[in-house]
C-alpha positions in Angstrom: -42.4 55.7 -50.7 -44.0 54.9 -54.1 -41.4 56.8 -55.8 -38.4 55.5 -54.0 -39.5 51.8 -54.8 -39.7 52.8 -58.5 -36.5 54.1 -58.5 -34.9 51.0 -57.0 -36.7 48.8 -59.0 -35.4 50.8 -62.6 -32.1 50.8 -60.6 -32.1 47.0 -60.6 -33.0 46.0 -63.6 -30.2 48.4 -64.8 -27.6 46.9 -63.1 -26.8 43.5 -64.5 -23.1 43.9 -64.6 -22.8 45.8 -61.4 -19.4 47.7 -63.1 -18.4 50.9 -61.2 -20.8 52.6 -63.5 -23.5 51.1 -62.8 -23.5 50.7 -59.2 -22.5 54.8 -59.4 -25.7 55.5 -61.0 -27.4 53.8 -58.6 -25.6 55.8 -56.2 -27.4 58.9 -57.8 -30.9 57.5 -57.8 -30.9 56.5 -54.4 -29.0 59.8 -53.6 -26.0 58.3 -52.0 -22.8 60.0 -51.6 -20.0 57.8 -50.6 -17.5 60.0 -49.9 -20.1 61.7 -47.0 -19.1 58.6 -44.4 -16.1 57.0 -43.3 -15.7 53.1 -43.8 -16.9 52.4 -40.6 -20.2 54.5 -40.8 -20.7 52.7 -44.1 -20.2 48.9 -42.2 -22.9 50.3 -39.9 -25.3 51.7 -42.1 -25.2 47.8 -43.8 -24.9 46.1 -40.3 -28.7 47.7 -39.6 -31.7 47.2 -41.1 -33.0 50.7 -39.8 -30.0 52.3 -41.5 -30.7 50.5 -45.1 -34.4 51.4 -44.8 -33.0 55.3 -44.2 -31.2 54.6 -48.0 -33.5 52.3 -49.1 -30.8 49.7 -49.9 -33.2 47.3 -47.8 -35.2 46.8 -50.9 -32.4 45.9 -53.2 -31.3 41.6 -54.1 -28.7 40.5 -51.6 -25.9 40.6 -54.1 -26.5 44.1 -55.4 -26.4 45.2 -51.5 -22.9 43.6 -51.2 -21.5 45.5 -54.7 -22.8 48.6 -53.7 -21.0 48.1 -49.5 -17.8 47.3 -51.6 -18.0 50.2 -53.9 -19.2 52.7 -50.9 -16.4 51.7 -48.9 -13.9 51.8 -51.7 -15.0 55.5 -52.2 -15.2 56.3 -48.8 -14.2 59.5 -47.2 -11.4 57.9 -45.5 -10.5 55.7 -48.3 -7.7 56.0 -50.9 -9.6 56.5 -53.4 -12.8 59.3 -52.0 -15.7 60.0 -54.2 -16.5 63.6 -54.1 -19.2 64.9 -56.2 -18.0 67.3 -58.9 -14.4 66.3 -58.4 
């Protein structure tokens, strides 16, 4: 528990511009592949606070929660653009 909140908090403070980067490498701290759900699974992973607390995107600021739901759902397995790890 100790060590996930660490990890979000360097996450945070490391992602003042929120670019595609950034919000990827947060993606790899919190060990979150995008292209593992669908869009929808992703809208109900961030419709339920169970489901955030799974990822711990429950501890992050409002507006780094909505740029990390866009960029998950942008890279999405069903999306046109999936992001597959080592691709």
């Amino acid at each position: 528990m100790l060590k996930t909140l660490v990890i979000v908090i360097i996450a945070y403070v490391s992602l003042y511009g929120y670019s595609d980067e950034k919000i990827e490498e947060l993606c790899m701290q919190l060990k979150i592949i995008p292209a593992s759900k669908a869009i929808v699974q992703w809208e109900r992973v961030f419709s339920s606070d169970t489901r955030m607390k799974r990822y711990a995107i429950d501890k992050l600021e409002l507006d780094v929660q909505n740029a990390l739901k866009l960029y998950l759902i942008e890279h999405a397995a069903d999306s046109s653009q999936p992001m597959v790890p080592g691709l």
